[in-house]
Backbone bond lengths (Angstrom), bond angles and torsions (degrees), N, CA, C in turn:
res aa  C-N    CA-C-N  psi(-1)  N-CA   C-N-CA  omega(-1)  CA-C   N-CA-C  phi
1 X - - - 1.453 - - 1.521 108.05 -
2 X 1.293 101.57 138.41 1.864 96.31 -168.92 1.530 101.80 -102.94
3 X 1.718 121.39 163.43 1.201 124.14 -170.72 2.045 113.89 -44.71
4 X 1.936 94.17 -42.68 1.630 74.73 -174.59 1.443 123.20 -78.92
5 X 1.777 117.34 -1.37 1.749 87.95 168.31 1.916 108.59 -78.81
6 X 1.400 117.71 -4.20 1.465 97.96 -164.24 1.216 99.79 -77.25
7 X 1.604 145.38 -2.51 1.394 150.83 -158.34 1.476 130.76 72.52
8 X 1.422 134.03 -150.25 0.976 147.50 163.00 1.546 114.79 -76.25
9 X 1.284 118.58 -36.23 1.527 114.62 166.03 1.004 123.60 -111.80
10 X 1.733 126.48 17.75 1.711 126.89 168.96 1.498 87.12 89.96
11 X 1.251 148.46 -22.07 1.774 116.68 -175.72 1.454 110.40 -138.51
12 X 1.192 114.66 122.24 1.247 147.92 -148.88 1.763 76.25 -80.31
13 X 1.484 107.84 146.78 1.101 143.95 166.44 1.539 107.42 30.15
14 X 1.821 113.74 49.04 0.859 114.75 127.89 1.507 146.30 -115.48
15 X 1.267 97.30 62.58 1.636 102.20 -167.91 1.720 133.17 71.89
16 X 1.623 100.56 -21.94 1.235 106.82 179.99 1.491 116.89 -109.15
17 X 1.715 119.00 16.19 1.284 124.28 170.29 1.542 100.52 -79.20
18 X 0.939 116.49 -58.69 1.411 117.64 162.69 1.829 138.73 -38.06
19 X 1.578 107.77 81.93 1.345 106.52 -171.21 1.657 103.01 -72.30
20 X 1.139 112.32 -1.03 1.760 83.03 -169.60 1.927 103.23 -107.54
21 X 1.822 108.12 10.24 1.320 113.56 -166.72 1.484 130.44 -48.72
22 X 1.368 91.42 -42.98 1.420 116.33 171.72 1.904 131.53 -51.81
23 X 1.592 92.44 -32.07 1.251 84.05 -176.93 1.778 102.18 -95.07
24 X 1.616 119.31 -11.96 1.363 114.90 174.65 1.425 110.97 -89.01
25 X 1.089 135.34 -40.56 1.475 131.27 173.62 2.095 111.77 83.53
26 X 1.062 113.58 -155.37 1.477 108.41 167.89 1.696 104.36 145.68
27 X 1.343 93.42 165.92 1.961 87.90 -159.88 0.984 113.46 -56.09
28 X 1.856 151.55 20.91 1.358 140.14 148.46 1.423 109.92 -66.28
29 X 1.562 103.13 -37.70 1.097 105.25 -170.87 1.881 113.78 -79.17
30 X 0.878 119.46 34.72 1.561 141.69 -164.94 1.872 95.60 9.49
31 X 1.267 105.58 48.04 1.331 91.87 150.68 1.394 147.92 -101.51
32 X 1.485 105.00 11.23 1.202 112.58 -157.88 2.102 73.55 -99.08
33 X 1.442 148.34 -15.30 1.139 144.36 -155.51 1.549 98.36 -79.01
34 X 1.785 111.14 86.62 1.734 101.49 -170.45 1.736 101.54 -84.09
35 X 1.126 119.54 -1.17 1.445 109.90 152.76 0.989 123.01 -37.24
36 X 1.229 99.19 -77.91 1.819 108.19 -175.41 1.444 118.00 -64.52
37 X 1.184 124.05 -23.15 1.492 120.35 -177.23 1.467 105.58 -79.39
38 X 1.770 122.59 -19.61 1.406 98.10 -176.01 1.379 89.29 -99.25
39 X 1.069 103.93 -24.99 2.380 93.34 165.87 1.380 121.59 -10.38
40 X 1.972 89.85 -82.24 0.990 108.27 -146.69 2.626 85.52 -87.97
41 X 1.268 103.10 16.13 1.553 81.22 -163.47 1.961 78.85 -104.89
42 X 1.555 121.79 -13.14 1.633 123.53 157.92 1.037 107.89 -48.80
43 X 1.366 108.78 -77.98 1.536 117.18 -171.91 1.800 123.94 -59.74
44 X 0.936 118.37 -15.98 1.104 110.71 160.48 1.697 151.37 -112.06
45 X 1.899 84.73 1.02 1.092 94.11 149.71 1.635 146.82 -115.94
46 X 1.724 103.05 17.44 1.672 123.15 138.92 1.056 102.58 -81.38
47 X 1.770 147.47 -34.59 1.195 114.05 -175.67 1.499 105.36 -66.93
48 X 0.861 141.60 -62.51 1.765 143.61 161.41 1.433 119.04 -24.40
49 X 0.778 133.23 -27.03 2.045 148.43 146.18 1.393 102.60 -42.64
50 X 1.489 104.73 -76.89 1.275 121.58 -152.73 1.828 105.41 -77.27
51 X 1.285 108.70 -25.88 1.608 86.27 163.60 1.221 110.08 -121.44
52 X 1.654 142.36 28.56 1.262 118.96 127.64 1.073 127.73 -71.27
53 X 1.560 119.17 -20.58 1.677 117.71 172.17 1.702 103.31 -60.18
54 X 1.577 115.04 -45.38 1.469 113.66 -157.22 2.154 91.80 -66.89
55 X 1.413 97.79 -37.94 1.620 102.79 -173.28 1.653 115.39 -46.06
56 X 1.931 101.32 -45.27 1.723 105.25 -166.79 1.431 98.37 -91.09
57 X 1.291 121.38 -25.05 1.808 116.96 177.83 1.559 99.97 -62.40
58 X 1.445 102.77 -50.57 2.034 85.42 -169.34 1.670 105.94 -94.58
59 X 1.067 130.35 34.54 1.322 122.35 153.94 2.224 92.16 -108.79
60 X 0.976 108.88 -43.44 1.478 91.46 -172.71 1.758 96.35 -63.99
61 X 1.236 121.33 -54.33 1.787 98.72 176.89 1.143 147.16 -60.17
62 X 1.543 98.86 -10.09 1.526 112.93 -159.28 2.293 86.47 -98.87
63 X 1.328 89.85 -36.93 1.478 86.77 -179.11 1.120 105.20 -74.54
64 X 1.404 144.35 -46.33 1.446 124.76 -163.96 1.921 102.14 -81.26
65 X 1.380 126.65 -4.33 1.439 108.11 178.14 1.567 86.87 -100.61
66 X 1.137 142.44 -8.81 1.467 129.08 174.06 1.618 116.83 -71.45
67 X 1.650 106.06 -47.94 1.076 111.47 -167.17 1.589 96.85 -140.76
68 X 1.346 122.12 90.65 1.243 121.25 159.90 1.279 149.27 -61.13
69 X 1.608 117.59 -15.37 1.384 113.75 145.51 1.499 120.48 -58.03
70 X 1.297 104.39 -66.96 1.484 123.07 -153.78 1.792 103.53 -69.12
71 X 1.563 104.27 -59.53 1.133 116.42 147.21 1.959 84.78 92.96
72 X 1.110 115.82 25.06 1.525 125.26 144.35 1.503 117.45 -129.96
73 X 1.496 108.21 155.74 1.430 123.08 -168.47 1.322 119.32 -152.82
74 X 1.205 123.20 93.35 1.818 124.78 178.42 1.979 101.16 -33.82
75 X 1.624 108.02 -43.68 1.785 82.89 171.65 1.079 133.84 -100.99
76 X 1.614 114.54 14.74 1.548 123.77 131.27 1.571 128.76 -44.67
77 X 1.228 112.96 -46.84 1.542 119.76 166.13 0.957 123.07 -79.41
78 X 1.609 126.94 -30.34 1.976 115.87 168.25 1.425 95.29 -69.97
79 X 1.601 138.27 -36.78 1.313 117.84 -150.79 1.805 109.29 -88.97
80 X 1.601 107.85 -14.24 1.174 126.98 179.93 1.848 96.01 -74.34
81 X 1.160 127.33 -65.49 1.234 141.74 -170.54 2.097 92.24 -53.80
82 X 0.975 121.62 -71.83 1.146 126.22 -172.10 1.364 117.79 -23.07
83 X 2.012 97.40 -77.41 1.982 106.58 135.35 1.309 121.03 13.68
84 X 1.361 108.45 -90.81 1.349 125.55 -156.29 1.682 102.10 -71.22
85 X 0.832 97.15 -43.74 2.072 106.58 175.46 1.525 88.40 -55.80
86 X 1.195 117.02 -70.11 1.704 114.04 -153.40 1.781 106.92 -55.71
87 X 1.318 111.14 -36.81 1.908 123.19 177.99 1.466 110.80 -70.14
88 X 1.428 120.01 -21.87 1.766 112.35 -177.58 1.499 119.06 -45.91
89 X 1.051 108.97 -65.93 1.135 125.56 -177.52 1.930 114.82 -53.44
90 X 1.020 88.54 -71.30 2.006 83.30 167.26 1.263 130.63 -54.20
91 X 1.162 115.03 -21.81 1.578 128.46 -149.06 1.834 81.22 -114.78
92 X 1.196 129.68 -26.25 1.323 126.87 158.89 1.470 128.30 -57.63
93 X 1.320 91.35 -57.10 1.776 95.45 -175.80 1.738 108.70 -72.01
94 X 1.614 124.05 -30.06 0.945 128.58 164.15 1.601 137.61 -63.27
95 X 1.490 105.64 -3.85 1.286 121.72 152.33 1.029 131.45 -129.42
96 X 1.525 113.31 3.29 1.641 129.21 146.68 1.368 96.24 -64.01
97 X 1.145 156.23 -42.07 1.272 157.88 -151.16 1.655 104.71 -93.44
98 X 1.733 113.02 -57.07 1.584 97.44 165.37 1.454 141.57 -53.36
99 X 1.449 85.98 -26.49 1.890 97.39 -175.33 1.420 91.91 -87.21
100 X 0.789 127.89 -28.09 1.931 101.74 -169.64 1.573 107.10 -82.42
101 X 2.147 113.60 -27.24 1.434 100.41 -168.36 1.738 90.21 -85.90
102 X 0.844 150.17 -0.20 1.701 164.08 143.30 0.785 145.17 -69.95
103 X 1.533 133.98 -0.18 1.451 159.12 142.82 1.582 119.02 -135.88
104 X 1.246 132.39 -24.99 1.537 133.62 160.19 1.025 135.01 -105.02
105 X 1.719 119.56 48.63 0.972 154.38 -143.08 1.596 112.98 -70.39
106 X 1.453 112.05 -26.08 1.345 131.41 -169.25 1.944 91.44 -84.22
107 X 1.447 124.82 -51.17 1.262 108.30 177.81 1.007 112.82 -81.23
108 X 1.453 136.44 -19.01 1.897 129.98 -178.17 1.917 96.81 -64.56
109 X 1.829 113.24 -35.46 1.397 100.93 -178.84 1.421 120.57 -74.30
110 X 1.601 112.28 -29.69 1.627 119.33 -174.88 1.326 100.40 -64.65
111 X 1.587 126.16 -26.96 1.588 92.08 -169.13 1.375 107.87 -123.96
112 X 1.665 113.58 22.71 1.861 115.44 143.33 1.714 91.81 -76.41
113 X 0.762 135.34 -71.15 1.316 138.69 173.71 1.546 123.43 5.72
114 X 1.009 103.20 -66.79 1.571 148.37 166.30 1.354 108.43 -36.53
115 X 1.693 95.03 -72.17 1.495 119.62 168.75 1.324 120.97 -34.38
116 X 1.206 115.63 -61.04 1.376 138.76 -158.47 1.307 101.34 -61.29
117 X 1.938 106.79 -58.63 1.608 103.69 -175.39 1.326 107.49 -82.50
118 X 1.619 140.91 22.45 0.798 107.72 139.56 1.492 139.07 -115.47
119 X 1.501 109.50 19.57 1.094 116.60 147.59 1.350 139.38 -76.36
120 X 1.350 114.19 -22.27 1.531 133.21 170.99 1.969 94.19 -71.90
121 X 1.055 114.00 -37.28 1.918 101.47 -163.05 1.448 105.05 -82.55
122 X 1.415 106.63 11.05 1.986 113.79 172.40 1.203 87.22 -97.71
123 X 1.282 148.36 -3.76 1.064 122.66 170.23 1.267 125.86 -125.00
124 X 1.350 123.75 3.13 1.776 146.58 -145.20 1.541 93.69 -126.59
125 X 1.647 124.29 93.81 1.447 163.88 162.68 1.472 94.01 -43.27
126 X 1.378 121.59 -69.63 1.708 134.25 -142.21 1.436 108.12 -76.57
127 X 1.102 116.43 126.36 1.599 116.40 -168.85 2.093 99.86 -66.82
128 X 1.384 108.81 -38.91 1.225 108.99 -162.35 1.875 113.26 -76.28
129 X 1.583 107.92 -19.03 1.101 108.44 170.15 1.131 121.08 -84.14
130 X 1.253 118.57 -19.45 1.721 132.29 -174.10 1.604 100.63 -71.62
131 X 1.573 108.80 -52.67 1.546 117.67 175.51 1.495 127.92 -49.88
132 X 1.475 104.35 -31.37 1.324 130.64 -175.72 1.339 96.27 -74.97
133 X 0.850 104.11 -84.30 2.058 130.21 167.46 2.250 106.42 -11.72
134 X 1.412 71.26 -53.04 1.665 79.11 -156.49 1.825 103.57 -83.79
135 X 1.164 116.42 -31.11 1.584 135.30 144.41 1.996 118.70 -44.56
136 X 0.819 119.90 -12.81 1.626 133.66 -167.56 1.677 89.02 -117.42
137 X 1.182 137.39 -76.11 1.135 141.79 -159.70 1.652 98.32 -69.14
138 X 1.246 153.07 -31.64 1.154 147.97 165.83 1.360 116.63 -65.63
139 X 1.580 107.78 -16.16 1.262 106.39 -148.11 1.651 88.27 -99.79
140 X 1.685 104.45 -37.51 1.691 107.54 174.39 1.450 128.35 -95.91
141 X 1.201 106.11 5.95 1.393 121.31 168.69 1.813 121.47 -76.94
142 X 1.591 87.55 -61.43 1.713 121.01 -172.93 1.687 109.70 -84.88
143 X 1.128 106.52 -32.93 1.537 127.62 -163.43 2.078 115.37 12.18
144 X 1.831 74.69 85.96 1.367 89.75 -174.56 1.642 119.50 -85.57
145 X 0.994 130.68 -176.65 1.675 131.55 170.44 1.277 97.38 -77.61
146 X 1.268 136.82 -46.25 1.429 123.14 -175.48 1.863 100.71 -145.91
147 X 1.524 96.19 179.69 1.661 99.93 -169.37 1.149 93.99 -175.65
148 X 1.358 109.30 128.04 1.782 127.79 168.49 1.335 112.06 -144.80
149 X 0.889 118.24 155.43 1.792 139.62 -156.69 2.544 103.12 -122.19
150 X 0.830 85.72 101.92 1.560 87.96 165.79 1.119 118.83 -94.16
151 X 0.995 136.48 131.64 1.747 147.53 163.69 1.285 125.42 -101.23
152 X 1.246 149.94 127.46 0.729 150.96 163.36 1.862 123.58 -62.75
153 X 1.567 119.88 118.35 1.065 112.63 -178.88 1.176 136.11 -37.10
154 X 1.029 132.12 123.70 1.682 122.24 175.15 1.973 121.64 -28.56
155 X 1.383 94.46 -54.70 1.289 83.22 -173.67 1.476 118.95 -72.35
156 X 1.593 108.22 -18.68 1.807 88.61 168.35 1.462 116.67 -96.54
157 X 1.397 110.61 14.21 1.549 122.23 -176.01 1.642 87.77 -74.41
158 X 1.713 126.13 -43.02 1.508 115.76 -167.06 1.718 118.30 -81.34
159 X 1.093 106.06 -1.68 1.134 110.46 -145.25 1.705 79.62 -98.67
160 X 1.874 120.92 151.28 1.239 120.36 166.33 1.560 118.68 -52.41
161 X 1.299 138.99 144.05 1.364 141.57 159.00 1.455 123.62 -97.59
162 X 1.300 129.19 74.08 1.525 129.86 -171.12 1.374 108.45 -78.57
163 X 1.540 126.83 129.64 1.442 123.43 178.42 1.576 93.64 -124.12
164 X 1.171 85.16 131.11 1.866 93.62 164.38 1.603 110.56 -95.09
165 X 1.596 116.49 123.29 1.045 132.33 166.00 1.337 117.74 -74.68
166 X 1.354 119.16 175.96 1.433 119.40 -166.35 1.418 92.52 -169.37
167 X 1.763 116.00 99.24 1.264 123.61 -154.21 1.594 89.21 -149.34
């Protein structure tokens, strides 16, 4: 086999024979999923709003109570910057959390959903309501073409189950 079938990186059909892959992409590369790209292009650009506002509000306050003439302060800006480091993370999931119960409405319901039955199955004894129960919630969660539930017989439900692994 000569150098040009092995590609640009020596191994054939793994993605890296291909120098120009990167800039075309293709559905492994889940870009064609415009869900998620305007998701995550919501959420991150109020998160970017919301802490450059928090960034220029506490350097203009922190500088004018530091230094009231001048009304700038190098530890107005580490303590402003600090701020903004310490809020990423919360201030993320807290508007990861608005945009999805506000535009991805189908997963903010599947997993009250979720919720629900599984607070009801701490309390639900009856094998046939649980089945019922647990058959309904797959069915409006997942909402598949079809859905069936297997059980295992009682009598080999008592009986020990030994599996030999192979590790």
């Amino acid at each position: 086999m000569d150098a040009a079938a092995w590609g640009a990186a020596g191994v054939p059909g793994s993605g890296l024979d291909d120098p120009d892959r990167h800039w075309r992409g293709g559905p492994e590369d889940r870009l064609y999923d415009i869900d998620r790209v305007i998701n995550r292009t919501l959420v991150y650009g109020l998160l970017t709003m919301l802490l450059g506002a928090v960034y220029a509000a506490g350097v203009f306050a922190a500088g004018r109570l530091l230094d009231p003439a001048a009304g700038q302060s190098e530890l107005a800006v580490a303590a402003s910057t600090l701020a903004v480091a310490a809020l990423f993370q919360p201030a993320r999931r807290r508007i990861q959390a608005v945009v999805d119960r506000r535009f991805n409405r189908r997963r903010y319901d599947a997993t009250r959903t979720i919720e629900a039955f599984s607070r009801r199955l701490r309390d639900e004894v009856e094998l046939d309501t649980l089945s019922a129960e647990l058959l309904a919630v797959v069915d409006q969660t997942m909402q598949p073409t079809a859905v069936s539930l297997w059980l295992q017989p009682a009598a080999q439900a008592r009986r020990p189950h030994r599996e030999a692994r192979a590790d």
